[in-house]
C-alpha positions in Angstrom: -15.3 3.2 -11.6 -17.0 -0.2 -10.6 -17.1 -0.4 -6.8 -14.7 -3.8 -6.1 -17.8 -5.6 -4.5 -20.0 -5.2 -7.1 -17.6 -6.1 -10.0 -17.6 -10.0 -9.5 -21.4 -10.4 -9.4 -21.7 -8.2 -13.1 -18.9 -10.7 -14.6 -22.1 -13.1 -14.7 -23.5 -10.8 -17.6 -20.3 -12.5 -19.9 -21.2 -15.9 -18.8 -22.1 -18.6 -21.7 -19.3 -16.5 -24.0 -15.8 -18.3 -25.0 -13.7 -14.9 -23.0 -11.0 -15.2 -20.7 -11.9 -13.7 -17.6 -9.1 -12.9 -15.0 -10.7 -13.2 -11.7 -11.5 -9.9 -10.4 -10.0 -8.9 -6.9 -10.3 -5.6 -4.5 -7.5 -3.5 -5.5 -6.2 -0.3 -3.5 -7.6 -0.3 0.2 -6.0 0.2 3.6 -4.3 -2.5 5.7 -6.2 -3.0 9.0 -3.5 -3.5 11.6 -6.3 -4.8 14.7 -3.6 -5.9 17.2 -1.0 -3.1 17.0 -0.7 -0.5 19.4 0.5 2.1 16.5 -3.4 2.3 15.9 -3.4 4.7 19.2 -1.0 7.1 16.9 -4.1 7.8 14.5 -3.7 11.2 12.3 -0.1 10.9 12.4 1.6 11.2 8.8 5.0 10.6 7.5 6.0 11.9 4.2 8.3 9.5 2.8 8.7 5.9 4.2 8.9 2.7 2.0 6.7 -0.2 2.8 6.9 -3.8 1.7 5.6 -7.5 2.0 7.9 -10.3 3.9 9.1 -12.9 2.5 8.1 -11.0 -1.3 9.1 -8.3 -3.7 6.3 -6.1 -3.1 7.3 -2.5 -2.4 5.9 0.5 -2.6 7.1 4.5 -1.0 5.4 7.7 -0.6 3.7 9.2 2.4 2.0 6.8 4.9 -1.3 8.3 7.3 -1.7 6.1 10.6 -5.7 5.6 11.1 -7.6 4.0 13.8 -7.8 0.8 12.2 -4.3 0.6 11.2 -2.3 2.6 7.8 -3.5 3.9 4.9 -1.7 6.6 2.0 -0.3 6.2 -1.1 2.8 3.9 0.6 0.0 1.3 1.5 -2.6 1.6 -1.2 0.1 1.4 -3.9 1.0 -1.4 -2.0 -1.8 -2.8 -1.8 -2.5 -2.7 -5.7 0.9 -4.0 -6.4 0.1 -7.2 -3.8 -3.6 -7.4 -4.9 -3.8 -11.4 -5.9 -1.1 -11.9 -3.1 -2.8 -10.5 -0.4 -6.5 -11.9 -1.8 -5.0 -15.2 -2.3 -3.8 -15.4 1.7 -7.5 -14.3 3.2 -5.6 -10.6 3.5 -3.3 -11.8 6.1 0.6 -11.1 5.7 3.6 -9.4 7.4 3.9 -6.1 6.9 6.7 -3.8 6.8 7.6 -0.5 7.2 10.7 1.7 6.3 10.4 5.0 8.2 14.0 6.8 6.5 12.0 5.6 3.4 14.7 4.1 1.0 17.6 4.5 2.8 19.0 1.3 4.4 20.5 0.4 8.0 24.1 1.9 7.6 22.6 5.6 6.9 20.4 5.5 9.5 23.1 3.8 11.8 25.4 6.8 11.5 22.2 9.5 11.6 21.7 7.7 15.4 25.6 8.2 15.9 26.0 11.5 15.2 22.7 12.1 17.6 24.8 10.5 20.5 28.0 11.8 19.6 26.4 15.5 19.7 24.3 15.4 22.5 25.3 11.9 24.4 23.3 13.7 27.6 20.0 14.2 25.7 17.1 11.8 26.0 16.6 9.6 23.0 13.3 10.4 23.4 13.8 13.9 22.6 15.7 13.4 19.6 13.4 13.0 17.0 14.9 12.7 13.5 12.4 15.8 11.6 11.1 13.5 9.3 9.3 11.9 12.4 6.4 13.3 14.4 7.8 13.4 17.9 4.6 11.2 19.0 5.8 8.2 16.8 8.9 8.6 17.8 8.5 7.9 21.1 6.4 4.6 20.0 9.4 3.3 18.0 12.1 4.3 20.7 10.0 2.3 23.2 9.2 -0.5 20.5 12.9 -0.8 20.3 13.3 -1.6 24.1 14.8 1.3 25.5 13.7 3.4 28.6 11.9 6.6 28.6 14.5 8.4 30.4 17.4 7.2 28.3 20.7 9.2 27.1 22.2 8.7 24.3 25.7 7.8 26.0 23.5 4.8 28.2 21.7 3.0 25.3 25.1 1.2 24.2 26.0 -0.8 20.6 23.0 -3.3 20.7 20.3 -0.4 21.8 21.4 1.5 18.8 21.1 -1.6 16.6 17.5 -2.1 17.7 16.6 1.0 16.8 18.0 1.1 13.9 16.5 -2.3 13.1 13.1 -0.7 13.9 13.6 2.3 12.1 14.1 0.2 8.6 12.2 -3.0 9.2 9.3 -1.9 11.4 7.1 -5.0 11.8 3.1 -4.9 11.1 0.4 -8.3 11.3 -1.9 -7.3 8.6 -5.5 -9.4 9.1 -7.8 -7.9 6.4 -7.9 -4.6 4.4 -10.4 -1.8 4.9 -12.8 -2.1 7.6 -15.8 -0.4 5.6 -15.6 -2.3 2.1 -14.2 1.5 0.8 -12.4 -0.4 -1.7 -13.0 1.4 -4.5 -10.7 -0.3 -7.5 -10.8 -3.8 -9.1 -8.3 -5.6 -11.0 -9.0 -8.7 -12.7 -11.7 -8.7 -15.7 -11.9 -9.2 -19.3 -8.4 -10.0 -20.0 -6.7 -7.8 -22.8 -6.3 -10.7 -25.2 -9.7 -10.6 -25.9 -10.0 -7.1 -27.2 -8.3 -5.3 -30.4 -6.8 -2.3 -28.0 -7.4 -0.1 -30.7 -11.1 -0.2 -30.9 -11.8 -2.1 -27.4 -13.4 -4.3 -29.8 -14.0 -8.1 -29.0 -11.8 -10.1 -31.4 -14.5 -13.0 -31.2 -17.8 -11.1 -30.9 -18.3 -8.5 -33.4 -20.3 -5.0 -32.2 -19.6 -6.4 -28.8 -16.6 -3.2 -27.0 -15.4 -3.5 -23.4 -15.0 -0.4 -21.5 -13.3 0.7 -17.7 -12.9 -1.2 -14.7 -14.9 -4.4 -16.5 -11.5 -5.0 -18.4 -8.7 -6.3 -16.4 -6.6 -3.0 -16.3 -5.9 -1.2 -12.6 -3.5 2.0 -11.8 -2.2 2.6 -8.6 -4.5 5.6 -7.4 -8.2 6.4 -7.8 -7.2 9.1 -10.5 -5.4 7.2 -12.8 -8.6 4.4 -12.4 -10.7 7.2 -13.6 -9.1 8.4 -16.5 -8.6 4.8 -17.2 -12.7 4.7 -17.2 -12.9 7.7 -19.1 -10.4 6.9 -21.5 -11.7 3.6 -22.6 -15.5 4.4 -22.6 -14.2 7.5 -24.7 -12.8 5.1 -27.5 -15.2 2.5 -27.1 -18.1 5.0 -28.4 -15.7 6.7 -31.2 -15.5 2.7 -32.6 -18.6 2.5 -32.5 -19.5 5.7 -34.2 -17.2 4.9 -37.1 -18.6 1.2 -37.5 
């Protein structure tokens, strides 16, 4: 794969030839989060959340690693793959937001949170942690949602419960750029597909010229499907040319 800095400066080698380019932008990097006090929780990992975009209909699930610049994992890198131009187009500044029950909406949870208080209305909230949830995180989003340290389940009344809830499903990150380190290591954008027969990766204008990998304007969701993309077409690209 082409590192996503480099990409845009070796587009220059197709300058001077009638090609549609598509604009190459960093594709699957974390979200730096540099104001949120989740940051503090770094190492912690849920397996299943869903995470999303506000205000679009990005959306993307699957485990989600809290780091010391903000989350990364499959829920935000597919997300950030999926939102790639978006998120480019806005100088990497957006609303993020994140699902911790994964896919299931406000009225499961709600009645998960009931039958917590309705078994143990005595027990601290704080030591109730749903499984799913690393007891450390759980305490951030109990306190998040406004309610004490010390309370029970029978004190934290209707509107308590709804916060919670409300946090639980539509957790609220200010994402302001993407990874820290330029580890982005996938670009979309390129030489768009129009321009190539896609059974030769053959130019349909330029004869004996072939496009191969990340310099065509096809992206996958992880670094392994990037790969074999890479593989795959450099793979065809010299069995065309063989057979010429």
């Amino acid at each position: 794969m082409t590192n996503a800095s480099s990409l845009p400066h070796r587009m220059h080698l197709f300058e001077g030839l009638d090609l549609e380019i598509v604009p190459p932008v960093p594709s699957l990097f974390t979200f730096n989060l540099p104001s949120s006090p989740v940051r503090d929780l770094m190492g912690t990992v849920v397996e299943n959340v869903s995470t999303s975009l506000a205000g679009t209909k990005f959306k993307a699930s699957g485990p989600l690693l809290v780091t010391h610049w903000g989350m990364s994992g499959p829920a935000i890198l597919k997300l950030s793959s999926y939102a790639a131009r978006f998120l480019a187009e806005r100088r990497y500044e957006a609303t993020l937001l994140v699902n911790w029950y994964g896919e299931d909406g406000q009225d499961h949870v709600r009645m998960d949170m009931q039958k917590a208080a309705e078994k143990n209305p005595l027990r601290q909230v704080l030591n109730s942690h749903p499984d799913h949830i690393p007891a450390r995180l759980w305490a951030y989003l109990v306190t998040k949602s406004k309610i004490r340290e010390d309370a029970r389940w029978a004190e934290i009344g209707s509107k308590g419960l709804n916060r919670l809830c409300e946090t639980l499903t539509n957790d609220s990150y200010h994402i302001k750029g993407q990874s820290r380190f330029k580890e982005e290591f996938v670009t979309c954008g390129g030489v768009a597909l129009s321009e190539i027969n896609n059974k030769t990766l053959e130019s349909t204008k330029y004869p004996g010229l072939y496009f191969a990998g990340e310099v065509l304007d096809i992206d996958g969701i992880t670094g392994g499907f990037n790969l074999q993309a890479a593989w795959s077409t450099g793979f065809l690209a010299a069995i065309s040319i063989s057979e010429k």
